[in-house]
C-alpha positions as CSV (number, residue, x, y, z in Angstrom):
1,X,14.2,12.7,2.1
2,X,11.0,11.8,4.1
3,X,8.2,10.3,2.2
4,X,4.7,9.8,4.0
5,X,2.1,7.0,3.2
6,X,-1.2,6.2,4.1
7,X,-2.4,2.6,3.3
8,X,-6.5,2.3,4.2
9,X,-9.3,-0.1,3.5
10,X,-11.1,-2.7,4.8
11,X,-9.7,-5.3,7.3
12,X,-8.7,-8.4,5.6
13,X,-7.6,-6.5,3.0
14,X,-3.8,-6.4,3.4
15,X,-3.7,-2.4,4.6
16,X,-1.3,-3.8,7.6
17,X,0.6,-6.4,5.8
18,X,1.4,-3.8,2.8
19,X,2.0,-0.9,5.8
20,X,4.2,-3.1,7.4
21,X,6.3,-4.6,3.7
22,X,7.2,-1.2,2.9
23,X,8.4,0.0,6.5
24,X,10.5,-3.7,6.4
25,X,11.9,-2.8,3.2
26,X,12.8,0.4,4.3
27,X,14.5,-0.6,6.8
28,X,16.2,-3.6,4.8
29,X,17.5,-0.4,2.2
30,X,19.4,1.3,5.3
31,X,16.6,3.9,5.6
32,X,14.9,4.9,8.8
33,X,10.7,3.7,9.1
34,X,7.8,4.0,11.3
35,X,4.7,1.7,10.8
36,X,1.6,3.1,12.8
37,X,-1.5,0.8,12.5
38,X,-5.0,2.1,13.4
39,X,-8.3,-0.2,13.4
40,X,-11.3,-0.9,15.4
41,X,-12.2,-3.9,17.2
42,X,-13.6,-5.3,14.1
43,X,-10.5,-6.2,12.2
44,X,-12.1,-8.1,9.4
45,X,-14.6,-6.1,7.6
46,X,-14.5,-2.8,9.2
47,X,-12.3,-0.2,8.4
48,X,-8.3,-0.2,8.6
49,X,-5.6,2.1,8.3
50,X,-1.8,2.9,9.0
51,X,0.7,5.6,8.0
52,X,4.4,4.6,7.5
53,X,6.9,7.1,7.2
54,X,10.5,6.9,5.6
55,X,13.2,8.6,5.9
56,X,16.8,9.2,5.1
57,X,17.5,10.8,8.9
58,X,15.8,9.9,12.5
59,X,11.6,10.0,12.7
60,X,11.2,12.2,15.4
61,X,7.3,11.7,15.0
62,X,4.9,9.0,13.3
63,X,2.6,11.6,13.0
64,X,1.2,13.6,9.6
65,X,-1.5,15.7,8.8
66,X,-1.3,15.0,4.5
67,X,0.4,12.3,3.0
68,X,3.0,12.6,0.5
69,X,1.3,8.9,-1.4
70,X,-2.5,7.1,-0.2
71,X,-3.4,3.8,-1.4
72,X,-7.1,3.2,-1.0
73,X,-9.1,-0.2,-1.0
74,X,-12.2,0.7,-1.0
75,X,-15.2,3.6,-1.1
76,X,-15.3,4.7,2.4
77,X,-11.3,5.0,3.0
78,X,-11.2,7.3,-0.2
79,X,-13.6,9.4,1.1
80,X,-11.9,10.0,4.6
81,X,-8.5,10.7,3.2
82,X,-8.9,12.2,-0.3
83,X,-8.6,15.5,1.3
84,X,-5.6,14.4,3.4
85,X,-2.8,14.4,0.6
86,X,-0.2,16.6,0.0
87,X,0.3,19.1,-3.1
88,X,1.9,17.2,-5.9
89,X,0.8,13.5,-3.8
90,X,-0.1,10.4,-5.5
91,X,-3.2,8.7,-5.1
92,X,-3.6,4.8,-5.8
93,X,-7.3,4.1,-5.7
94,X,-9.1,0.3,-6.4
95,X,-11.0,0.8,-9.7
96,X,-12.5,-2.4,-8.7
97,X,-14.9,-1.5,-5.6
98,X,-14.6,2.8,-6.2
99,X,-16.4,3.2,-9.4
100,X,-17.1,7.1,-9.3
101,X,-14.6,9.4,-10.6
102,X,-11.7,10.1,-8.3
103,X,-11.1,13.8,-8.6
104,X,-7.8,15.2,-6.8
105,X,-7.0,18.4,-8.5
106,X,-3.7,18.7,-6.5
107,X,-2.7,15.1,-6.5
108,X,-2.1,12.3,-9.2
109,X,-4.3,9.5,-9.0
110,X,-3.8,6.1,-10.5
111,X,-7.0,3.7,-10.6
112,X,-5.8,0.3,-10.1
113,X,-8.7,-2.4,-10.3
114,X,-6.9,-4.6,-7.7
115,X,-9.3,-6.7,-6.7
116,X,-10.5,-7.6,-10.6
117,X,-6.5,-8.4,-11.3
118,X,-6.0,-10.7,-8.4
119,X,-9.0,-12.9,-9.1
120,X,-7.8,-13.2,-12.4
121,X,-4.7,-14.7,-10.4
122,X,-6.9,-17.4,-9.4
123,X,-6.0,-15.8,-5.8
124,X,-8.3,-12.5,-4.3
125,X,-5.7,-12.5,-1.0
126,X,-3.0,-10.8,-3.4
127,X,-5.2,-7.9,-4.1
128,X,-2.8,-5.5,-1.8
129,X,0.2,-7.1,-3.7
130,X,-1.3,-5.6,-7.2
131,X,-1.9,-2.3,-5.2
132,X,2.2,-2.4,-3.8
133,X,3.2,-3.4,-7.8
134,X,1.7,-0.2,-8.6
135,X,3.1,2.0,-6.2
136,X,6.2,1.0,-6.3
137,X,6.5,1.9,-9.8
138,X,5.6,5.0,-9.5
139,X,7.6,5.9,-6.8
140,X,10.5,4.2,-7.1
141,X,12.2,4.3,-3.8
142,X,12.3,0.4,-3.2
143,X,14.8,-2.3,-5.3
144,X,12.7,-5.4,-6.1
145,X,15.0,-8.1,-4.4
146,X,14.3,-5.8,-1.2
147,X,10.6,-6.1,-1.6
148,X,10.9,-9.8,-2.5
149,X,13.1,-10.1,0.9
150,X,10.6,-8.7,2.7
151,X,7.5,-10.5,1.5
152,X,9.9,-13.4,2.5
153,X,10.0,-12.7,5.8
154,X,6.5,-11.8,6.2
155,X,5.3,-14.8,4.5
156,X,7.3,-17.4,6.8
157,X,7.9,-20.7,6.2
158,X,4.5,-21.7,6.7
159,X,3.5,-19.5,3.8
160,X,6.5,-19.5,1.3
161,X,4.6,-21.7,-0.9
162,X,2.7,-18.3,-1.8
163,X,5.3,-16.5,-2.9
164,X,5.0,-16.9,-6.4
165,X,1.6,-15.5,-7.0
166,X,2.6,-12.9,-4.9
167,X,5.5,-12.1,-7.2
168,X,3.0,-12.1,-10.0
169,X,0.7,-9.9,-8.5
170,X,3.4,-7.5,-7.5
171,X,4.5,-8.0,-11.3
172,X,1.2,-7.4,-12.7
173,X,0.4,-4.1,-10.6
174,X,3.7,-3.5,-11.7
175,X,2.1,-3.1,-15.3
176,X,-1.2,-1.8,-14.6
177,X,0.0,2.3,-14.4
């Protein structure tokens, strides 16, 4: 098994952060990962990507062409890597800020309005949490303790205190496809 994500939006999004929760829970599940980030000088605001890839074996490379899964954040991520997706892929766009009509014909595309369903949290950072809840129904690769584990870890002590709406968002992407 080797699965191949791309994660891409605008920085302060959570593009990183999400990248970097499923390469940790990977890891945390016994499976091999590689995070690769990729943004400009202009972290907050501009544009941000990475690719993770997991695996059952050794990564020889972080490197892909098409992914097997994208999640998109906003308008211009979709329209660099729409093309960039494999046969049969999934693509998780943000109804929210793309309101055209994402056509794939090769992939499946879920519209998740992310940001709209973490402002109805009462909390817009968790808008990448409601984009992970979706995917990782849909795929189905991670346990939810693992991902829970994970956020853990990433949140720190500092931030534990924000785990709960995270957990909700997670819950209510979760529900949205």
């Amino acid at each position: 098994m080797i699965r191949t994500i791309r994660i891409a939006g605008f920085g302060g999004q959570g593009v990183m952060l999400t990248g970097q929760l499923i390469a940790y829970a990977a890891n945390m599940q016994g499976l091999y990962s590689l995070w690769v980030p990729t943004y400009g000088p202009e972290t907050r605001g501009g544009t941000a990507n990475c690719s993770v890839v997991v695996s059952d074996k050794p990564i020889h490379s972080p490197v892909f062409q098409k992914s097997d899964d994208l999640l998109v954040f906003n308008e211009p991520s979709l329209a660099k890597f729409q093309t960039k997706i494999k046969d049969n892929g999934n693509v998780f766009f943000n109804s929210s800020l793309i309101k055209r009509a994402v056509d794939v014909p090769h992939a499946n595309v879920y519209a998740v309005p992310m940001t709209e369903l973490a402002q109805s949290l009462d909390k817009p950072q968790v808008a990448n949490m409601v984009m992970l809840g979706a995917y990782l129904k849909k795929v189905d690769i991670f346990k939810e303790e693992v991902i829970l584990e994970s956020l853990k870890y990433f949140l720190g002590a500092k931030k534990l205190n924000m785990l709960p709406v995270n957990q909700k968002a997670l819950c209510v992407g979760y529900e949205t496809v």
